[in-house]
Each structure stands twice: as C-alpha cells, then as structure tokens.
C-alpha positions, -999 to +999 in steps of 0.1 A: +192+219-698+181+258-702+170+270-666+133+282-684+132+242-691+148+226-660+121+247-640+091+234-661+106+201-655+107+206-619+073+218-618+059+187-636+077+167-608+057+183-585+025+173-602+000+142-595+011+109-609-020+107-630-011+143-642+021+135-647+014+108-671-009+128-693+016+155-699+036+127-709+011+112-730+006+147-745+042+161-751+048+125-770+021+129-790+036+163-803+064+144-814+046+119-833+040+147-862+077+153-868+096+134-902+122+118-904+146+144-912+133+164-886+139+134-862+173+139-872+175+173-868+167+169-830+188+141-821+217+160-837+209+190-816+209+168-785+237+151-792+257+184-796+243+198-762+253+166-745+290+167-760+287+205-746+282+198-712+305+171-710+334+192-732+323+224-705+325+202-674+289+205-667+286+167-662+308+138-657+311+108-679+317+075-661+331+042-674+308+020-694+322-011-673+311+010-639+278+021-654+269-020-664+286-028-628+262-006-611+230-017-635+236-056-625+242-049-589+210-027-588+189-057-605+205-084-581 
C-alpha cells in the first residue's frame, strides 16, 4: 500500500464507528459509477501490486490448507 494511503487508512481507523461506516458508505458509492472495463482495469492493477509485494518479499504467502485450518479453528 503507498505510505500517502496507508496513512489515510490509519487515520480512518482512528475515526468513530458511525464515521467510519459513512466513509465506507461514501468511497463505495464512488465505485458504483465505474464500467465494466474499468472494473477490470482496477482489479488488474491490484492484482499486479499484490503479485509485487509477494515477488519483492513485502508479504508472505501462506498455504491454502493452513489458511482454511486457521478459518475452521477460529469459527469452532
């Protein structure tokens, strides 16, 4: 995540629930404008800076068999 965005993120953390949820509410809504092809567009561009940060070390991959291990133990 850039460090401008990780630090907006961390703000809106910091904010009310209440708040919280209408920001939500708000930055979905300015997604709800966007085609099909420009849907596309920004999964493809997440998808790349995912396989970035896993290719540049910046996060870990685990196991799928671990990750559904830890998901049934955590709703036991």
């Amino acid at each position: 995540m850039p460090r401008k965005l990780e630090e907006l993120a961390e703000e809106a953390l910091e904010l009310k629930p209440d708040d919280r949820a209408e920001l939500a509410e708000k930055l979905l809504r300015s997604l709800e404008g966007t085609s099909d092809a420009e849907n596309e567009l920004l999964w493809l561009a997440e998808a790349e800076r995912r396989l970035f940060e896993i290719q540049s070390g910046q996060v870990e991959t685990l196991p799928g068999e671990d990750v559904l291990r830890r998901a049934a133990a955590e709703i036991s």
